[in-house]
N, C-alpha and C positions, 0 to 999 in steps of 0.2 A: 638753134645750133645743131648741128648734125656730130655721129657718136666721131667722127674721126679729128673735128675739130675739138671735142669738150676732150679728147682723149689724150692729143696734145698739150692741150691746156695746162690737165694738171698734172704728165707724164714733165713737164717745164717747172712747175711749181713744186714739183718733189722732188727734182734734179736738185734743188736748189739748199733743200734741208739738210744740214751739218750731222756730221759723223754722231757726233753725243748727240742730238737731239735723236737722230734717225734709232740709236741705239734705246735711248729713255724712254721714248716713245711705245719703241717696240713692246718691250718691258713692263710698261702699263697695259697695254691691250694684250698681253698673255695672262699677267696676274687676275686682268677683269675676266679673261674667257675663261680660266680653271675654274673662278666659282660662278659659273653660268650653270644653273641646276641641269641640265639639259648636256653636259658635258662631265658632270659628275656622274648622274644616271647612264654616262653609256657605256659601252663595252667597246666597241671597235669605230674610230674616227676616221672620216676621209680628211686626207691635208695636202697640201702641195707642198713640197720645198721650195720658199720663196726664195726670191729673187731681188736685190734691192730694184727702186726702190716701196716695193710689198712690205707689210708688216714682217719682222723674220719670225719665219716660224719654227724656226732650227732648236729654239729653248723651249719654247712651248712642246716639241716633240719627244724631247727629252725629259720633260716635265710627265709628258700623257707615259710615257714607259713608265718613269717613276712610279705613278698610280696603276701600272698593270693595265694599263687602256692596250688594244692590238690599234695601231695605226698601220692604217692603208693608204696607199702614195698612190695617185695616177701614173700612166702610162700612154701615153699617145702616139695615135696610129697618122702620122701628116698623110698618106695617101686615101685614108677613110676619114680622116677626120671623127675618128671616132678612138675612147678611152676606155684602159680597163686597171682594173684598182687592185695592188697587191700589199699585203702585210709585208713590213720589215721590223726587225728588232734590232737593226744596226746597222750604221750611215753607210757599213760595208757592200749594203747590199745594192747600192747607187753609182750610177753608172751617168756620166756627164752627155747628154743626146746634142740637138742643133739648138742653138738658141740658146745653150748657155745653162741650158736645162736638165736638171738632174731627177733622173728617174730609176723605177725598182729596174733591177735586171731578172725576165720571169723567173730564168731555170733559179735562180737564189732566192725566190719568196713566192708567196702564199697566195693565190687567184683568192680575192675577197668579190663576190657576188653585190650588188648594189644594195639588197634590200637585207642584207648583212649587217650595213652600218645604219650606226642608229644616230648620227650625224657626219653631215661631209659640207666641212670648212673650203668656200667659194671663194677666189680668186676673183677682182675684177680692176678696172684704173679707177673707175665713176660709179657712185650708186646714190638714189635717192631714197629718201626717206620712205619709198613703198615698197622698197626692196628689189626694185630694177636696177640693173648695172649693164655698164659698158666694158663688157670684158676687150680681150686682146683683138678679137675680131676672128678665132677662127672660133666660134660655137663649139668646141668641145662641150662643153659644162649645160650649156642648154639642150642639146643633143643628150648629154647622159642621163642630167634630172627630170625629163620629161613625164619618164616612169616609176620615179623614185617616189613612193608611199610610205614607207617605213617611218623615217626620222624627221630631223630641222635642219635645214640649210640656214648656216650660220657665214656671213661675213666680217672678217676682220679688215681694219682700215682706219688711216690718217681722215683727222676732220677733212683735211683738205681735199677728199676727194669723195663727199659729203654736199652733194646740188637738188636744188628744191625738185629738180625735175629731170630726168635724161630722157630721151625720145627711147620709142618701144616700139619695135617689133611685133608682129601675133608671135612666132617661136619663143619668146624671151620668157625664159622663167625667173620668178622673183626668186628672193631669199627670204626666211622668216624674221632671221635678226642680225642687226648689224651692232659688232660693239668698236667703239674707236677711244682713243683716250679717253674722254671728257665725255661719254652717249652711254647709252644702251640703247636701239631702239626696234620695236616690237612692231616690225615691218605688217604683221599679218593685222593687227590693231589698227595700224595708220592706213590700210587698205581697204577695211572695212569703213572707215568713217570718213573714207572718201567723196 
């Protein structure tokens, strides 16, 4: 199956998930990812403001302030296809772009450097258990992590978008961990024993 069909798939099947569950859901995979040692230990977190239907990330962000974490929000450039990551400390600094998509506005926050953050929470529709995913289809995220040495790329995400396999790319970079309601899983382990 190719990424645009699996991508459909289950962009269909989460259409489909009710308001409380979308929310309960949500709500467990924040509570699991604050006590992710790997999220405790850090200082400054990439995240996106999701978008249903994504895990929300809107209380988990409010959560990482709480703890004094600096989260940094992507930025995307549609003519380069390419991102850059800025601190905010308040939803003020969010500016609604195409797509529905809300991002930092620079002159109101903080240029975060990539090997700054010592994890950056991946966005995608489809990921398997090796920590491949079928993002949205433009590469921002594979494009940015390429050079990224520092931390763990950590994905949040509904079982349902959870497949033994997605087709890969050479460009495509994995993630290290995926945690979803009912998982944890140690994408870097499951790749080794491949």
């Amino acid at each position: 199956m190719d990424k645009t069909t699996i991508r459909n798939e289950v962009r269909e099947v989460l259409a489909k998930m009710s308001e409380e569950a979308y929310h309960d859901r949500s709500v467990t995979v924040v509570k699991k990812v604050l006590q992710e040692p790997y999220i405790i230990e850090a200082n400054t977190i990439g995240i996106t403001i999701s978008n249903k239907p994504e895990v929300d990330t809107i209380h988990l962000i409010e959560e990482l302030w709480q703890l004094g974490k600096k989260v940094a929000i992507p930025k995307c450039n549609p003519k380069t296809r390419e991102m850059s990551f800025y601190a905010i400390e308040s939803f003020d600094q969010l500016e609604t772009v195409y797509m529905h998509l809300r991002e930092p506005i620079p002159e109101k926050s903080e240029f975060i450097d990539a090997n700054e953050m010592d994890v950056i929470l991946v966005p995608g529709v489809v990921f398997d258990m090796f920590g491949y995913r079928v993002g949205y289809g433009g590469g921002y995220y594979d494009r940015y992590v390429i050079n990224y040495r520092k931390g763990k790329l950590i994905s949040l995400l509904f079982d349902e978008q959870l497949y033994e396999q997605v087709p890969t790319d050479v460009h495509d970079c994995p993630v290290d961990i995926i945690v979803t309601p009912t998982k944890r899983i140690d994408c870097v382990t499951q790749r080794g024993a491949n």
